[in-house]
C-alpha positions as a LaTeX table, in Angstrom:
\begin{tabular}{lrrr}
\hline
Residue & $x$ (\AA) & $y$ (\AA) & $z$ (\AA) \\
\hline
Unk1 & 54.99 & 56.91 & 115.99 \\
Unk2 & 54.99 & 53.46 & 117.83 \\
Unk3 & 54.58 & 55.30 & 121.52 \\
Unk4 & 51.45 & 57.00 & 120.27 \\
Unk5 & 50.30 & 53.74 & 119.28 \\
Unk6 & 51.01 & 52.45 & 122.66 \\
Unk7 & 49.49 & 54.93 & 123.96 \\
Unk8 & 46.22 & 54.14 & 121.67 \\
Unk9 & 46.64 & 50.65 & 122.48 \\
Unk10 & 46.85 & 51.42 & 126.32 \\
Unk11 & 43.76 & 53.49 & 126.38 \\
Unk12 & 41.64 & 50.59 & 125.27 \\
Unk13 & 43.19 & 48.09 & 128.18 \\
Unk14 & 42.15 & 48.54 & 131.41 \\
Unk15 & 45.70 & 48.03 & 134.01 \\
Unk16 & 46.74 & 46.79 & 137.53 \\
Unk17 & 49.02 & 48.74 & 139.40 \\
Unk18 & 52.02 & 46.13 & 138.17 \\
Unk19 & 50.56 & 46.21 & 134.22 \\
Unk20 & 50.86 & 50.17 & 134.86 \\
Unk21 & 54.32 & 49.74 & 135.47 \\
Unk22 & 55.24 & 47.54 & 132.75 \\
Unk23 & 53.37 & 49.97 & 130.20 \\
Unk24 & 55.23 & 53.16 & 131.28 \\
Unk25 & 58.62 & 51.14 & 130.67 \\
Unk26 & 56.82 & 50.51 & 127.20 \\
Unk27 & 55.77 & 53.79 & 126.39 \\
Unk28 & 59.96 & 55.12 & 127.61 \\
Unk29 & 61.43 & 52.54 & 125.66 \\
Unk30 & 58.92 & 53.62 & 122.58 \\
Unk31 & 59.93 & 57.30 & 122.68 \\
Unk32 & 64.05 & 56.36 & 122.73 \\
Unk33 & 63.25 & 54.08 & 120.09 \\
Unk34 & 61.30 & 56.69 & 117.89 \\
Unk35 & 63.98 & 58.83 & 118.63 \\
Unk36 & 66.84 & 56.64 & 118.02 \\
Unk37 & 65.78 & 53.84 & 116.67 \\
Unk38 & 68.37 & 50.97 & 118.52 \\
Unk39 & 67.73 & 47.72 & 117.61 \\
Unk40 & 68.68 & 46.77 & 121.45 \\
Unk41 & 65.93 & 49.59 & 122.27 \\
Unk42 & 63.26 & 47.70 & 119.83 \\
Unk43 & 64.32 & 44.38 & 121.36 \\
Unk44 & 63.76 & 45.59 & 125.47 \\
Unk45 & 60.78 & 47.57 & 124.20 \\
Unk46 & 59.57 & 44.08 & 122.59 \\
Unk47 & 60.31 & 42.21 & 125.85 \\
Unk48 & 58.22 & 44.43 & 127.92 \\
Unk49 & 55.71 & 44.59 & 125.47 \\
Unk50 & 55.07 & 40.97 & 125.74 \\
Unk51 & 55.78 & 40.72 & 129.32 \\
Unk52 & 52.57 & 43.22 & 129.49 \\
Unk53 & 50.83 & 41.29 & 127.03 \\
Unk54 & 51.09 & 38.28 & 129.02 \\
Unk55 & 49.81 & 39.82 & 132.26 \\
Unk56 & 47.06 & 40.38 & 130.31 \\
Unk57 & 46.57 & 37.27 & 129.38 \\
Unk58 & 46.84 & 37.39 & 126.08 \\
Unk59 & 48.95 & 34.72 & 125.22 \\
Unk60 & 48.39 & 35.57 & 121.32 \\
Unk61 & 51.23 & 34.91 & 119.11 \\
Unk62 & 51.16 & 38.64 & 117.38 \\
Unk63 & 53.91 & 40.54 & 117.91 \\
Unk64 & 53.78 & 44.02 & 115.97 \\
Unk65 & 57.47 & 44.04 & 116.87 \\
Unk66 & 59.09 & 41.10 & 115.44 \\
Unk67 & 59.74 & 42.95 & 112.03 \\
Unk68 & 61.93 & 45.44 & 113.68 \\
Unk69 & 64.26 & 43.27 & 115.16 \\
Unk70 & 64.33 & 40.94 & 112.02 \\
Unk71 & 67.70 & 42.21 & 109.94 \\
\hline
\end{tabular}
Protein backbone atom coordinates (compact mmCIF):
# COMPACT_ATOMS: atom_id res chain seq x y z
CA UNK A 1 0.00 0.00 0.00
CA UNK A 2 2.30 3.02 0.95
CA UNK A 3 5.38 1.56 -1.41
CA UNK A 4 3.05 1.57 -4.38
CA UNK A 5 2.31 4.99 -3.55
CA UNK A 6 5.92 5.76 -3.48
CA UNK A 7 6.32 4.28 -6.27
CA UNK A 8 3.37 6.56 -7.91
CA UNK A 9 4.81 9.42 -6.26
CA UNK A 10 8.38 8.61 -7.67
CA UNK A 11 7.24 8.25 -11.20
CA UNK A 12 6.06 11.82 -11.30
CA UNK A 13 9.64 13.26 -9.84
CA UNK A 14 12.34 13.33 -11.95
CA UNK A 15 15.88 12.07 -9.60
CA UNK A 16 19.70 12.63 -9.32
CA UNK A 17 21.79 9.82 -8.89
CA UNK A 18 21.89 10.70 -4.83
CA UNK A 19 17.73 11.36 -4.80
CA UNK A 20 17.78 7.72 -6.53
CA UNK A 21 19.40 6.45 -3.65
CA UNK A 22 17.44 7.97 -1.02
CA UNK A 23 14.12 6.75 -2.84
CA UNK A 24 15.14 3.05 -3.07
CA UNK A 25 15.84 3.21 0.86
CA UNK A 26 12.16 4.66 0.77
CA UNK A 27 10.57 2.28 -1.32
CA UNK A 28 12.67 -0.89 1.19
CA UNK A 29 11.67 0.70 4.20
CA UNK A 30 7.87 0.97 2.62
CA UNK A 31 7.66 -2.75 1.78
CA UNK A 32 9.01 -3.88 5.62
CA UNK A 33 6.65 -1.48 6.83
CA UNK A 34 3.61 -2.82 4.74
CA UNK A 35 4.71 -5.99 5.78
CA UNK A 36 5.29 -5.41 9.35
CA UNK A 37 4.17 -2.44 10.15
CA UNK A 38 7.10 -1.16 13.00
CA UNK A 39 6.59 2.01 14.21
CA UNK A 40 10.64 2.36 14.19
CA UNK A 41 10.19 1.19 10.37
CA UNK A 42 7.44 4.14 9.78
CA UNK A 43 9.72 6.54 11.65
CA UNK A 44 13.25 5.70 9.31
CA UNK A 45 10.89 5.39 6.35
CA UNK A 46 9.60 9.05 7.42
CA UNK A 47 13.19 10.31 7.83
CA UNK A 48 14.21 9.34 4.42
CA UNK A 49 11.16 10.41 3.05
CA UNK A 50 11.82 13.90 4.04
CA UNK A 51 15.45 13.75 3.59
CA UNK A 52 14.30 13.07 -0.25
CA UNK A 53 11.80 15.62 -0.05
CA UNK A 54 14.24 18.13 0.87
CA UNK A 55 16.70 17.35 -1.93
CA UNK A 56 13.99 18.18 -3.84
CA UNK A 57 13.47 21.16 -2.56
CA UNK A 58 10.40 20.95 -1.32
CA UNK A 59 10.62 22.32 1.90
CA UNK A 60 6.63 21.86 2.32
CA UNK A 61 5.44 21.11 5.70
CA UNK A 62 3.18 17.88 4.54
CA UNK A 63 4.15 14.90 5.81
CA UNK A 64 1.72 11.91 4.76
CA UNK A 65 3.61 10.14 7.54
CA UNK A 66 3.18 11.96 10.67
CA UNK A 67 -0.16 10.06 11.49
CA UNK A 68 1.60 6.81 11.66
CA UNK A 69 4.01 7.60 14.10
CA UNK A 70 1.44 9.64 16.22
CA UNK A 71 0.21 6.94 19.13
Amino acid sequence: MIEQKFRDWLESVTLTLDQRILAELCLALAKDFDTKANTSTAAELRKTYLELKRSLGDAGQHDPLEALLKR
